[in-house]
C-alpha positions, -999 to +999 in steps of 0.1 A: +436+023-687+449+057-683+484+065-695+496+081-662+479+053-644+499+027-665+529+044-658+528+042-625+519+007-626+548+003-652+572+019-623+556+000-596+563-031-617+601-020-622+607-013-583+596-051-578+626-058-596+649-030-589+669-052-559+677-078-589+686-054-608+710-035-582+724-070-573+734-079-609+749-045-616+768-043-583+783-082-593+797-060-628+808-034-610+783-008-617+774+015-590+737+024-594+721+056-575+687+070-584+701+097-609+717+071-631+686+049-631+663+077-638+670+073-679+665+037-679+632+038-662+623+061-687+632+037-713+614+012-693+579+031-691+584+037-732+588-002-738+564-014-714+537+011-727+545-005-764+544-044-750+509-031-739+500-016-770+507-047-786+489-071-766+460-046-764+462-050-802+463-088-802+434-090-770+408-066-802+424-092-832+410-127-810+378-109-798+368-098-834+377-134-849 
């Protein structure tokens, strides 16, 4: 998969679950507005492209075996 396609499913995949997100940080009191987000999704993109590194990894170490 192409890394700028993954990201976009990687931000696709967050936006699903951006109103849970918004609702748990408005019960702590955290106002959230695109420009504060912006570094966590960031963040997000870097840790989701490593989980699929990994289990890319894993999918080559069962299929050689």
């Amino acid at each position: 998969m192409e890394n700028q396609e993954q990201t976009l499913q990687f931000m696709q995949i967050a936006m699903k679950y951006l109103p849970e997100a918004k609702e748990q940080l408005d019960q702590a009191g955290v106002e959230l507005s695109m420009e504060l987000i912006q570094p966590f999704m960031n963040l997000f993109t870097k840790v989701m492209q490593e989980a699929y590194e990994l289990g890319k990894a894993d999918a080559l170490k069962e299929t050689e075996r």
